[in-house]
N, C-alpha and C positions, 0 to 999 in steps of 0.2 A: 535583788540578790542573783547572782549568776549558779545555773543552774547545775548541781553537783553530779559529774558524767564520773563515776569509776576510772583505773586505771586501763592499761592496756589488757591488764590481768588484773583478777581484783586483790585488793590488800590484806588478803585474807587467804585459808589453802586448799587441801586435796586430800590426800589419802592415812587414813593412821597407821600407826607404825610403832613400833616398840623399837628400844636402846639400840637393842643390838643389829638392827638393822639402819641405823640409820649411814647414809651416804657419807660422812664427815669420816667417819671409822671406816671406808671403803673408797679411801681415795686413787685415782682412778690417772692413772701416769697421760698427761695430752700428748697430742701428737700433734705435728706439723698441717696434717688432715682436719682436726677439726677446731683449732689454734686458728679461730679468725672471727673477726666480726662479722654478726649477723644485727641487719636493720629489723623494726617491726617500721607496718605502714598500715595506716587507714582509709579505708576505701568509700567511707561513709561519703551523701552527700547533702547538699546543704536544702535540695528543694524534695526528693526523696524524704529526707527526714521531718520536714514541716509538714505532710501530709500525717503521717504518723502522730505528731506533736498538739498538732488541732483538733485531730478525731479525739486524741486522749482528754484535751482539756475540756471540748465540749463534752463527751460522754462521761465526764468527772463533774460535771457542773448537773449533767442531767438528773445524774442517779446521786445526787446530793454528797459527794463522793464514794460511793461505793462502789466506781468502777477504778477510782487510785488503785489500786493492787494490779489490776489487770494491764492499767497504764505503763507502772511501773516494769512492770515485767515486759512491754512491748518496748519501751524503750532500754531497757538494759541488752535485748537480745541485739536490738539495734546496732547497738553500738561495740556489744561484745565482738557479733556474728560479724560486723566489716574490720575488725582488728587482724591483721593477719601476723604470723612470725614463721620462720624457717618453712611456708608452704604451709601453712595450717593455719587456721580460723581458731577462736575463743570461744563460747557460747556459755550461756545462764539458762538453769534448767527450773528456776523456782517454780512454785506451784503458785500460781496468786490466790489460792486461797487462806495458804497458810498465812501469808503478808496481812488478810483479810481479819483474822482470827487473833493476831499480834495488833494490829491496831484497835480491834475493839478492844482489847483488854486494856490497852493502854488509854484509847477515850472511858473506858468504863471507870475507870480507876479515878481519871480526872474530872468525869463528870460527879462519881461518889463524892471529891473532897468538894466539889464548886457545891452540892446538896448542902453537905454538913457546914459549910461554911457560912450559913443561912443561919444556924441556931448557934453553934461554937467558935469563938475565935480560938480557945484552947484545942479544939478537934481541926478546928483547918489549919494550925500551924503543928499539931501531930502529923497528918496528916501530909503535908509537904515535906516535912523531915523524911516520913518515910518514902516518899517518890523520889525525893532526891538521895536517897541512901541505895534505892534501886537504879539508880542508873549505872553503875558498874555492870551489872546483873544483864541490865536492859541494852548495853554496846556488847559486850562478850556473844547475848547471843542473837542478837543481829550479826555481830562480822562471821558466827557462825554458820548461820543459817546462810549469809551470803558466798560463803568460802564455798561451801558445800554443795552450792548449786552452779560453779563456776565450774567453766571446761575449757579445757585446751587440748585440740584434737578429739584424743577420747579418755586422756586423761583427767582426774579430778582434782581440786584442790584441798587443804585439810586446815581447817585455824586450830589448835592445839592448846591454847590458853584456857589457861582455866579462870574459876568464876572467882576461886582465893588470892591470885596474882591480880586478877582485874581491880579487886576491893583494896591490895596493898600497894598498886597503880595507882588507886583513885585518893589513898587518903595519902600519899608521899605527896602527890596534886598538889592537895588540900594544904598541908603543912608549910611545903615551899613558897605555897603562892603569898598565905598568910604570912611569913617568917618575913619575907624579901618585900613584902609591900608592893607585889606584881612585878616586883625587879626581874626576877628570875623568872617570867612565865617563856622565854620559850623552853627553858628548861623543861616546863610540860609537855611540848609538843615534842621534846625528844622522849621521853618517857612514854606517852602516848604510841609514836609510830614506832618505840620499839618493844611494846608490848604487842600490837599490831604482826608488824612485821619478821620478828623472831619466833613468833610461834604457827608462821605460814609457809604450809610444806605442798609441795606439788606430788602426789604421791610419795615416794620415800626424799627427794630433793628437800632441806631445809635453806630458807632462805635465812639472810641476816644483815642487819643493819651496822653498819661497822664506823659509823659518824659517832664521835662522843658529842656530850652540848654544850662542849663551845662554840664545835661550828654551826650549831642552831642559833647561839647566842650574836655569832658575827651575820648570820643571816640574816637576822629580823633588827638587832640591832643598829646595822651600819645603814639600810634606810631610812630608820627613825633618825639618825644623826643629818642624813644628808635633809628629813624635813624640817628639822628645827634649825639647820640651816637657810633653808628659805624664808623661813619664817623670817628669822633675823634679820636677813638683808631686807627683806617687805618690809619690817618694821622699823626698817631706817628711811627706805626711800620713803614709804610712808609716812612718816614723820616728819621728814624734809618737805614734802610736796602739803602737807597736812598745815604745816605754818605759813606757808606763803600762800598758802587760800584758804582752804575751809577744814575744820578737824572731818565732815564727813568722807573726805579724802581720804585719811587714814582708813577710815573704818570699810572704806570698801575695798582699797588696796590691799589690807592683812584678811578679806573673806575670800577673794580673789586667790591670793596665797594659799589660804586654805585648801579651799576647794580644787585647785591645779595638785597641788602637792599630795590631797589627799586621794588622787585620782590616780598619785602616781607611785608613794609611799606604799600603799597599799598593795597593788599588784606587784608590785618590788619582792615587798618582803614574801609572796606567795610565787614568784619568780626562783627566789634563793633558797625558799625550802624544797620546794619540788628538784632544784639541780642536788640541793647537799643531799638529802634521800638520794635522788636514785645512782647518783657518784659514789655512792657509800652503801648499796645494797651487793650484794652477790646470792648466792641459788647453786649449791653443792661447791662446782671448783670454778662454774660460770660466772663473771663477774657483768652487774649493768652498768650503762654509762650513757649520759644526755650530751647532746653540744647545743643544748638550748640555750639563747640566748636573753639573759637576763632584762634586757633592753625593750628587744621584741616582746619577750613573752608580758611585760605591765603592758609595753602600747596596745597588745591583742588584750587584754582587761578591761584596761582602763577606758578603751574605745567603746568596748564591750557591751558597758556599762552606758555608755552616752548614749549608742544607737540603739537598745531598747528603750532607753528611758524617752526620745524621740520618736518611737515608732509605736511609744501604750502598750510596749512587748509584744508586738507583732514579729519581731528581729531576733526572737528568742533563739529558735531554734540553730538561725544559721549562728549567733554569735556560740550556742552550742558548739557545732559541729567546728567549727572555727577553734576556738581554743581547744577542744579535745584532738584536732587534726595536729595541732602543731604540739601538743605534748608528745602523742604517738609517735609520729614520725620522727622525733628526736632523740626516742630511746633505741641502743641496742645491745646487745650482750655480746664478752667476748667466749665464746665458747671454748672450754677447756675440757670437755667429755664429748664423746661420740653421741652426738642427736638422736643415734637410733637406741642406743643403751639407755640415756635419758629415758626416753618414751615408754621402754621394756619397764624399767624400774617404776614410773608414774604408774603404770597399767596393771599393777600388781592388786590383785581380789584384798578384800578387809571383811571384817567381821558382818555378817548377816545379822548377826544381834544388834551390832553396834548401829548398822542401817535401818533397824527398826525401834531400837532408841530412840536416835536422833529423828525419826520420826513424828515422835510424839515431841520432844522437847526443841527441837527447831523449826523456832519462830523468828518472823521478822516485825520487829518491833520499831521500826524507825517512824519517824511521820513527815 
């Protein structure tokens, strides 16, 4: 599996805010001045970061994972800390302890149902129901927890979803996937990133997703087409070469197909939603924009893929820094507010309570 590196900024936000402040109701006339694209770049590198990556995994092996949180948090800064945009750096300020405190609960919970399921089959299939009825609960406050610890300059981020939007996300999910017979599932991943992404503010800044799903649907769809196109042709020449010698012709020609196609389908359709997202985000009157190339960006997967799988994931790290290089560098914003009024607004104080809140209730629950 390739290893999941965050965005240039994370997909999540910064600082809260009430109605009447927010920036959409305070729009903000551009000017000629600061009416221009600005590039992000990353400065990470490939032999740097595998010193980082090795200590982690050997000290995650040591301490029987108990040093994952710690890991986690060395390599997010990692990768935050070398993102750069308009002369400023990103940074994650998690606690790894609290990361610590969010997975035992969630091993504790899984280890309770793996007990009971020893005496009950009626108890372990309760029991599932409800883990799986938490994970709305359990992505809300993850991208929480993780908005919250994200920085830009000295700005914060803020995720603003709540936990009733997330459970009316998860069963619209649930409905469509079952109604359409998985027809419509990328219809979920638009529902998803724009549950995500509409309720991620950079201090008063709200961001938003402005892709409806069909063009999720042309995303994911149009490489599924161009696969079952291959297939087809394999499965002619196949079938051609398969009678004039042996049927085990066929059968390795259409594995062959698979395997090629699936090397390349796959990072396709992970090529097409990363461009439709970020073509279709904006952040107050600033709008994003990729000129990543859908081509390149499967070959850097799908290669990805090969050369850890060759190297017993020795290759991890660089094929990391490798795709996360050419995401970054491919985004930029076109700025339509003065950079420094931006910043002024981000850096705006919030509730003392509410940072003692969140507190106690932001956990990172991922695993």
């Amino acid at each position: 599996m390739q290893e999941q590196i965050p965005p240039p900024f994370p997909s999540q936000g910064g600082l809260s805010l009430t109605k009447n402040t927010d920036i959409s109701s305070e729009h903000i006339e551009p000017t000629p001045q600061f009416s221009q694209v600005h590039r992000f770049k990353f400065h990470g590198d490939a032999m740097e970061y595998f010193g980082i990556w090795i200590v982690n995994i050997l000290l995650t092996i040591v301490t029987l994972s108990l040093y994952a949180p710690w890991a986690k948090v060395r390599r997010l800064r990692y990768f935050y800390g070398n993102t750069e945009f308009f002369r400023r750096r990103f940074d994650f300020t998690g606690i790894p302890k609290k990361i610590l405190i969010g997975r035992l609960i969630a091993l504790g919970i899984y280890g309770a149902i793996s007990v009971v399921s020893q005496y009950s089959i009626t108890a372990t299939l309760i029991g599932f129901l409800v883990l799986y009825l938490a994970v709305p609960w359990l992505i809300r406050a993850t991208l929480r927890f993780t908005a919250r610890n994200s920085k830009y300059a000295n700005s914060r981020f803020y995720f603003a979803g709540t936990t009733k939007e997330a459970y009316k996300v998860f069963l619209k999910c649930i409905g469509i996937y079952i109604i359409s017979l998985g027809v419509f599932y990328p219809v979920l991943i638009w529902l998803y990133k724009r549950y995500c992404i509409n309720n991620l503010y950079a201090g008063q800044l709200k961001f938003e997703l402005q892709a409806d799903w069909p063009d999720y649907m042309r995303a994911v769809y149009i490489p599924m087409f161009m696969f079952m196109g291959i297939m087809f042709v394999a499965g002619i020449f196949g079938g051609i070469l398969g009678s004039l010698s042996s049927p085990e012709v066929f059968v390795v020609i259409i594995g062959l197909a698979y395997i090629v196609g699936g090397l390349f389908v796959f990072p396709l359709i992970s090529a097409r939603t990363f461009i439709t997202t970020w073509n279709n985000t904006v952040i107050g009157n600033s709008k994003f924009a990729t000129d990543c190339n859908q081509w390149r960006f499967a070959w850097i997967v799908g290669s990805n893929w090969v050369v850890k799988i060759l190297s017993l994931g020795l290759m991890s790290a660089w094929a990391a820094i490798r795709i996360h290089r050419y995401k970054v560098d491919s985004l930029s914003l076109t700025l339509l507010d003065d950079p420094n009024q931006m910043m002024n607004l981000a850096q705006s104080d919030h509730s003392a309570l509410a940072e003692e809140i969140s507190d106690i209730f932001d956990i990172d629950v991922s695993l």
